[in-house]
C-alpha positions in Angstrom: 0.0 0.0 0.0 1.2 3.4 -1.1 1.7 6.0 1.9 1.3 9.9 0.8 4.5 11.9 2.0 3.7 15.0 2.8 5.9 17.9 0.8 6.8 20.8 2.4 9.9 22.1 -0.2 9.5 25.2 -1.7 10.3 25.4 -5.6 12.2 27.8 -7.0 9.4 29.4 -8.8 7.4 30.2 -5.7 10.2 31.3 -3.7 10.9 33.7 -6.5 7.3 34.9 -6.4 7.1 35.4 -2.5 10.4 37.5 -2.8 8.9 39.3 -5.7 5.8 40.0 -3.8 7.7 40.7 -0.5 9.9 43.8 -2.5 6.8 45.0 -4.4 5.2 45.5 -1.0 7.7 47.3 0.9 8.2 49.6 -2.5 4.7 50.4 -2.5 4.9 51.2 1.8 7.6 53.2 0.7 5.9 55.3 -2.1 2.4 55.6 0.1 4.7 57.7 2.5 6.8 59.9 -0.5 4.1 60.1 -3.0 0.4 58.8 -2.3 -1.2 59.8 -5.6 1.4 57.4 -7.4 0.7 55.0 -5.0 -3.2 54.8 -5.7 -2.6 55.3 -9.1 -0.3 52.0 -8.8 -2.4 50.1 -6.6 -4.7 48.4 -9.1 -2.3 47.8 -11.9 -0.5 46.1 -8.9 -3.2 44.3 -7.3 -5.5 42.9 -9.8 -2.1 40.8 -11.5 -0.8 39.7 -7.7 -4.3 38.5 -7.2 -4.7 36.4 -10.2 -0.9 34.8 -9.9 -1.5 34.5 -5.9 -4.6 32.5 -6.9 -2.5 30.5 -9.3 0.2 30.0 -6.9 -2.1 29.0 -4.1 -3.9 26.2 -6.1 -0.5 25.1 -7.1 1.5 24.9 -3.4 -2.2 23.1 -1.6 -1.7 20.4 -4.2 1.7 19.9 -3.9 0.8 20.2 0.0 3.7 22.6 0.8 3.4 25.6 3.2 3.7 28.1 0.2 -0.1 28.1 -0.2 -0.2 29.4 3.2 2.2 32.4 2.2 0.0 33.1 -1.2 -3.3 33.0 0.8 -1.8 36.3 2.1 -0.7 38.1 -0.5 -4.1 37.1 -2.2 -5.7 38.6 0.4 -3.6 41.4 1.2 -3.7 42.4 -2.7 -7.3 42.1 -3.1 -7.6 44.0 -0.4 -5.3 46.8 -1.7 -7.8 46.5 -5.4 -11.0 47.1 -2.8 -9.4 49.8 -1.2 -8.8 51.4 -4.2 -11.9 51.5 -5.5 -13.4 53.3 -1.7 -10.5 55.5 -0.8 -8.3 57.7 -3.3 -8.1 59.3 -6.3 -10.1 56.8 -8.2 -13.0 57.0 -6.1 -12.9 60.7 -6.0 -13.0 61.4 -9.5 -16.2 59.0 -9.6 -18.1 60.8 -6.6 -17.1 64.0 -8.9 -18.1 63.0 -11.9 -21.4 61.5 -10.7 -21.7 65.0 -8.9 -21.1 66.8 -12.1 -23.5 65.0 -14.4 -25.9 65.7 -11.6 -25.3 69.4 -11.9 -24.5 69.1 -8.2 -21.6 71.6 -8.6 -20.4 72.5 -5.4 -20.1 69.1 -4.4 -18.7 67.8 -7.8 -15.9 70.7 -7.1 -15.6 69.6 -3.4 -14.3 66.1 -4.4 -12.1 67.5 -7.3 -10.7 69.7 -5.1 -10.0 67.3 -2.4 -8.2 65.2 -5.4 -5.7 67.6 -6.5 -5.0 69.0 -3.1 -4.6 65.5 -1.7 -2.9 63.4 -4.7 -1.9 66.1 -7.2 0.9 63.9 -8.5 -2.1 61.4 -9.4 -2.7 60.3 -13.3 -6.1 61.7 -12.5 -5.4 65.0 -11.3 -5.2 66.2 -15.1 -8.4 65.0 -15.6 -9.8 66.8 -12.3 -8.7 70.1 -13.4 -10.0 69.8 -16.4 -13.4 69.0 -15.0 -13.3 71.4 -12.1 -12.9 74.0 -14.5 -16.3 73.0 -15.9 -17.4 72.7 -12.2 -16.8 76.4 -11.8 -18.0 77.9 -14.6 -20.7 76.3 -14.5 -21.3 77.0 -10.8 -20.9 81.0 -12.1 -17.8 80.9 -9.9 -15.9 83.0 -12.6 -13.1 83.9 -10.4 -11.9 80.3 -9.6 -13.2 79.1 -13.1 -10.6 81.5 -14.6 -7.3 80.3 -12.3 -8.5 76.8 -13.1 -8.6 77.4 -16.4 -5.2 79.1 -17.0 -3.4 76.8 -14.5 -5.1 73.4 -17.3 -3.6 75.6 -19.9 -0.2 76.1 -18.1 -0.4 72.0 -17.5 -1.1 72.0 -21.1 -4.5 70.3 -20.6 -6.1 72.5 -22.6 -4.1 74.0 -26.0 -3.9 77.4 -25.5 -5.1 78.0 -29.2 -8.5 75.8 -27.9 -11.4 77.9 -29.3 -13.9 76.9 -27.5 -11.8 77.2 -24.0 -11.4 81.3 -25.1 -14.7 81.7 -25.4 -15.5 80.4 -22.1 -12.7 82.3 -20.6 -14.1 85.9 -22.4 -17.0 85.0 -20.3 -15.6 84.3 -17.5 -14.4 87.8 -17.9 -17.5 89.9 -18.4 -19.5 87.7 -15.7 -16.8 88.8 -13.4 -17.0 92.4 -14.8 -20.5 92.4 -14.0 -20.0 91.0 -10.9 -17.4 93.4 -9.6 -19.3 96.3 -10.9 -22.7 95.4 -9.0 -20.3 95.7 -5.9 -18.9 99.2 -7.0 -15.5 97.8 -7.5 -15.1 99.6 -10.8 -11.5 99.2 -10.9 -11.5 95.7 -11.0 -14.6 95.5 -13.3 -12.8 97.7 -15.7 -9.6 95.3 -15.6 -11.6 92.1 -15.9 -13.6 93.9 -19.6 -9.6 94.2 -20.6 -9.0 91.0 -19.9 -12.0 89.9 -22.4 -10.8 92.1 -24.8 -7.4 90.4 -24.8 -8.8 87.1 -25.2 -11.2 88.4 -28.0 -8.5 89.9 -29.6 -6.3 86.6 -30.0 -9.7 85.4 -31.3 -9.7 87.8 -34.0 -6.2 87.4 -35.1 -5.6 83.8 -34.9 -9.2 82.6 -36.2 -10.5 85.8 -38.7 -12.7 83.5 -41.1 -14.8 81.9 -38.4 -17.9 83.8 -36.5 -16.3 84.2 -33.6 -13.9 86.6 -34.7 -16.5 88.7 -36.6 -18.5 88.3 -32.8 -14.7 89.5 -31.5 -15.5 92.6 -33.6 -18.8 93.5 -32.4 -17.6 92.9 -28.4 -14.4 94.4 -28.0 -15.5 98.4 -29.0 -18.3 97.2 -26.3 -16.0 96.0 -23.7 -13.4 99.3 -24.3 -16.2 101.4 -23.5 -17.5 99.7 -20.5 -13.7 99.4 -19.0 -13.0 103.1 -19.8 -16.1 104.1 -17.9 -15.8 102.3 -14.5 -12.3 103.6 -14.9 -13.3 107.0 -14.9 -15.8 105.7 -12.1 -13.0 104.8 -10.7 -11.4 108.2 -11.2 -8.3 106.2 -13.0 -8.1 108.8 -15.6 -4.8 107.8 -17.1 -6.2 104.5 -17.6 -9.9 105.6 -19.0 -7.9 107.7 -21.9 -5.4 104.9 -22.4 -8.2 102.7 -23.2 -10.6 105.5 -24.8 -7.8 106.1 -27.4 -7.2 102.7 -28.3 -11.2 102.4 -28.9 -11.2 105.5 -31.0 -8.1 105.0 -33.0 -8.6 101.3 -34.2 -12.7 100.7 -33.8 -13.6 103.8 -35.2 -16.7 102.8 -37.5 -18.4 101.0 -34.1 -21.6 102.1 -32.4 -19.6 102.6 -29.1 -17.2 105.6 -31.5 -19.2 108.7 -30.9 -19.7 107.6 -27.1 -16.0 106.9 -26.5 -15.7 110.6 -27.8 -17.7 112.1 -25.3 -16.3 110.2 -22.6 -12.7 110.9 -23.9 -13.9 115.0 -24.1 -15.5 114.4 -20.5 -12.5 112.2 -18.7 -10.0 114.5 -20.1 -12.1 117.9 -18.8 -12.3 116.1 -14.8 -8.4 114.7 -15.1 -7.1 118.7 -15.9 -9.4 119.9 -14.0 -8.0 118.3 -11.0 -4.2 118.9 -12.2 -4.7 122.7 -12.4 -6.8 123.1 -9.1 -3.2 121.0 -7.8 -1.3 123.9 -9.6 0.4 121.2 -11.9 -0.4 123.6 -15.0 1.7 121.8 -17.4 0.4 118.4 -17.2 -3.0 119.6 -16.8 -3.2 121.3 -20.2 -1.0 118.7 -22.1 -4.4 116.7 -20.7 -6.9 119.0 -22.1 -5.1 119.3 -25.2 -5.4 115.0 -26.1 -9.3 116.6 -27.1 -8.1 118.2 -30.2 -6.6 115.0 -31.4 -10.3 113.6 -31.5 -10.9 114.6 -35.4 -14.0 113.0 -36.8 -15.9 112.6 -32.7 -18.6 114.9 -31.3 -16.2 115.8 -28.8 -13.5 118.5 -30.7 -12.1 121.6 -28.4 -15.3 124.1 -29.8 -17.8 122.0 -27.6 -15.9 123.3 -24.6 -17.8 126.1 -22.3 -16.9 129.0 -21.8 -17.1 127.9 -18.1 -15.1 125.2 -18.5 -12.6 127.1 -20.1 -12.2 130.1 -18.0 -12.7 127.4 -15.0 -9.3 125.5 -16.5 -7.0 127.9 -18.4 -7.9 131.3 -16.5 -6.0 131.0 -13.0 -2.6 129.6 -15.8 0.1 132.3 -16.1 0.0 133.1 -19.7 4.0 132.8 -20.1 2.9 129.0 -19.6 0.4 128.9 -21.7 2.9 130.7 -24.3 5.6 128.1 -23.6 3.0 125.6 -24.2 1.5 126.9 -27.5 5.3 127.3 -28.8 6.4 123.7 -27.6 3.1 122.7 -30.1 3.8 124.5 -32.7 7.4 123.6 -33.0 6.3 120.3 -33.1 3.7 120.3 -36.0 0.5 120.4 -33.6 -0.7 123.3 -34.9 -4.2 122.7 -33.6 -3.1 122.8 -30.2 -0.7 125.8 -31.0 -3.4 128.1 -32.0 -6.1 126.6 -29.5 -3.6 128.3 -26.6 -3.1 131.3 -28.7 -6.4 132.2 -28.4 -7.2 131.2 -24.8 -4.0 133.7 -23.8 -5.8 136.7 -26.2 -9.2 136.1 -24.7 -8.3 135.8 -20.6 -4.9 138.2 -21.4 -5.9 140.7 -24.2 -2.9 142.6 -23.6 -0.5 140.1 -25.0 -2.6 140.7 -28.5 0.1 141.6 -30.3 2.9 139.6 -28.7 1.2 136.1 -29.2 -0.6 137.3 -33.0 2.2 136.0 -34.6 2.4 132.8 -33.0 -1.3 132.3 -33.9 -1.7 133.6 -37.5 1.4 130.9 -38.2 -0.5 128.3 -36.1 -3.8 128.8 -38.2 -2.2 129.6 -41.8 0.0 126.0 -41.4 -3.2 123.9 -39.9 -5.0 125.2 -42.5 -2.6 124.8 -45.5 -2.3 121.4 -44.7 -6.1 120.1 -44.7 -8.5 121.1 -47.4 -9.4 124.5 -48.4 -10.4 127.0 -51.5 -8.0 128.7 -53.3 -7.8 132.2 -52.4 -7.5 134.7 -54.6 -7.6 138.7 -54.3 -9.7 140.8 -56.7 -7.9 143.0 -59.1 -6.9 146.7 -57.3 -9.9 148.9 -57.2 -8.4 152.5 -57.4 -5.2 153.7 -56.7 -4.9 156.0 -53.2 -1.5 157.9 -52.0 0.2 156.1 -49.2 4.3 155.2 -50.1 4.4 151.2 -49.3 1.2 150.8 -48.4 -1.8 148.7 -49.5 -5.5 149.3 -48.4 -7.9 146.5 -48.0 -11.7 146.7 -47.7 -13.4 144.1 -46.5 -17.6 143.7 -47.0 -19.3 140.6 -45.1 -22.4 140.5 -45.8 -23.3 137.5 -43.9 -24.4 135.9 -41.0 -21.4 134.5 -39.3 -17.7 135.6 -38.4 -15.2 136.6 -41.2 -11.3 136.3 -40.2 -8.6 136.7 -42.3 -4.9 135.7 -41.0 -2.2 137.7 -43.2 1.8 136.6 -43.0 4.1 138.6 -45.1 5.8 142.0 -44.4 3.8 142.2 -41.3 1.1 139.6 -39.2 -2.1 141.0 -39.6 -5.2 139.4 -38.3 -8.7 141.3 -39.2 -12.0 140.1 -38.0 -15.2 141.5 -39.6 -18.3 140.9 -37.9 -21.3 139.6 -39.2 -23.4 142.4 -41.9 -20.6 144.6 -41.8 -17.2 145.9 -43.2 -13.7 147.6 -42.4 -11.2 149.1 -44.0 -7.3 148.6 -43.3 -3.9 149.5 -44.6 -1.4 147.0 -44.2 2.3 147.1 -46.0 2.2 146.5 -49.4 3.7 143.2 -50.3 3.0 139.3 -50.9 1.0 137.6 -48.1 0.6 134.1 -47.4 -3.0 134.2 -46.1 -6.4 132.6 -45.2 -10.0 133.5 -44.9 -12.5 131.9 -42.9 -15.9 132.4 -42.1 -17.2 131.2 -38.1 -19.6 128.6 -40.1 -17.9 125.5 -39.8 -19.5 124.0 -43.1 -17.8 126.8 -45.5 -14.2 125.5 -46.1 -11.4 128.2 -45.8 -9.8 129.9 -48.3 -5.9 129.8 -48.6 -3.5 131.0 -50.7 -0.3 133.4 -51.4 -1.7 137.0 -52.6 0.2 140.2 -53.5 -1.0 143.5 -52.7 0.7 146.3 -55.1 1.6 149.7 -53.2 -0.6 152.7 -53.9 -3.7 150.1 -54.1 -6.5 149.8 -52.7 -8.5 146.1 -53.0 -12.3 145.3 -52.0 -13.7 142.0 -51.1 -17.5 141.2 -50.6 -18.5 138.1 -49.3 -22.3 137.2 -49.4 -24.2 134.2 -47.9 -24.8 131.2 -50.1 
């Protein structure tokens, strides 16, 4: 009769696998203490093939009756244990509470898990993954604060392409809801910075993607968003910044709805900003301010719209040396507008200095003038001949309803105003002029041109209303 002996030598194969299993558990103790989201990320890659060859490895030492089953009935437990516990604790399980959150438009609570994710295990395989879903979270939880950082730091991770379409117009939302927001809480500063911040991303929109509709939507917005940053920074009395942004809405969106308004507000900000300067006796900086209005050509908003009490209330308490360093400083420069605008604020508050700034002004108006459109001007042939050695004489009928000035440059500066339905006579030096005419009715275009008056003559002009 055959007698079983019992076996209780371990083959090579299992010691191999016990020493295997042995090392892969201490590395794993190891990495739960140095890095736990690798270590639940590794758990069940780990586990579930431990498990099966444990299994195999069990069945295989109980036959063969050796005490190695008794060693694999421990790592089969100890590894299936380690796949449960992934699947209850961890990353995993997290990003299934969130997600089951999430499609539940639960929001808060879908964020609450993905934040406890990244904060806990942000080394995790899932972690990506969380911040790309916790940037949905936000946004749609209107938290347009935290929905922005999320979405710049999935960017920054390169989650998210930063050329993403779709992720840009999110963010411009983002933006304006936060605009909105900050404005309802009278923090106009921030709501002002948050419309830029739009208008950057809508700007990359309408560079890098001009044939689709959401450039030509780009378009439409940004004017909209200028405006609206420009005002709560004048709300915010950030006058530097209101013009900064008023000028760039001007100068590059000028055929928007939002053009004529940005004028005003420009003509409005720049009025409070030297306003304020002045009062502070920082004359300088406070008419280089009011002087940005003249550069508005083609808004409602041009220098002649300014009151007479806003005038006298900015440029009246200015020494008038100042204002004469100014208006030379502009006309050395080529800003001839400027030039002649402070020419004749020092005549009408100083009416002395007449004759010392004249010169300054006629040149002022005769180059502006010369260099935008006009009608040729031409003098009538002499009337009658009159004694006077080196003299001319020039009579002057207007016989209409507005204004006439004439500006003459040549032998001497001459500057002759004729009021409306009525006429003067003058003798100036005989000579050739370089001279302009121009009526107070700002749809008649001046006249310009170089004229020659003979000595001994005498020359009438008549102007009559149209």
């Amino acid at each position: 009769m055959y007698t079983y002996r019992k076996k209780y030598r371990l083959d090579p194969g299992s010691i191999f696998f016990i020493v295997l299993f042995t090392l892969i558990i201490t590395g794993m103790g190891y990495l739960i203490y140095i890095d736990k989201g690798k270590f639940w990320d590794l758990l069940p890659f780990i586990s579930i093939p431990a498990i099966v060859i444990s299994l195999v490895l069990i069945i295989f030492n109980f036959i063969r009756r050796t005490i190695g089953s008794t060693c694999f009935i421990f790592f089969f437990i100890l590894f299936l244990t380690g796949l449960i516990l992934s699947n209850i604790f961890g990353p995993t399980a997290l990003i299934y509470k969130a997600e089951k959150s999430l499609a539940n438009r639960n929001y808060e609570e879908s964020i609450g898990y993905y934040k406890t994710l990244l904060n806990n295990y942000p080394s995790s395989r899932l972690s990506a993954s969380a911040l790309e879903n916790i940037s949905f979270a936000y946004y749609s939880n209107k938290d347009y604060l935290e929905a922005i950082d999320s979405y710049k730091n999935a960017i920054d991770s390169e989650i998210f392409t930063s050329r993403d379409l779709k992720i840009k117009n999110i963010l411009v939302e983002c933006h304006s809801k936060l605009a909105e927001e900050y404005f309802e809480e009278k923090e106009y500063g921030k709501s002002a910075e948050s419309y830029l911040d739009a208008v950057e991303i809508l700007e990359e929109i309408k560079i890098n993607f001009p044939a689709t509709n959401d450039a030509f939507i780009a378009i439409y917005k940004i004017p909209e968003h200028l405006y609206n940053a420009a005002l709560n920074f004048n709300r915010d009395r950030n006058w530097d910044k209101s013009i900064e942004t008023l000028d760039y809405l001007i100068s590059d969106y000028n055929d928007s709805d939002y053009f004529d308004k940005a004028g005003y507000l420009f003509y409005e900000v720049c009025i409070k900003k030297s306003t304020a300067l002045i009062e502070s006796h920082k004359y300088i900086e406070g008419v280089e301010t009011f002087l940005n209005i003249l550069n508005l050509n083609g808004t409602n908003s041009e220098y002649n719209n300014v009151s007479n009490y806003e005038k006298k209330r900015i440029f009246s308490s200015i020494p008038s040396y100042i204002l004469k360093d100014i208006a030379l400083d502009n006309y050395n420069s080529g800003n001839y507008r400027s030039s002649l605008f402070l020419c004749e604020i020092i005549e009408d508050y100083n009416p002395q200095q007449e004759e010392e700034v004249g010169p300054l002004l006629i040149d002022s108006k005769i180059n502006l003038v010369s260099s935008t459109d006009y009608n040729p001007f031409e003098p009538p042939d002499p009337e009658r001949k009159f004694r006077g050695p080196g003299k001319s004489i020039l009579a002057i009928e207007n016989n209409t309803e507005f204004v006439l000035t004439i500006y003459l440059k040549g032998p001497e500066y001459k500057l002759i105003r004729v009021e409306k339905n009525s006429k003067v006579e003058i003798e100036i030096s005989a000579g050739t002029y370089e001279a302009v005419s121009e009526s107070s009715n700002p749809d008649i275009l001046p006249d310009y041109g170089n004229l020659t008056y003979e000595e001994g003559q005498r020359y009438r002009y008549e102007y009559l209303s149209t």
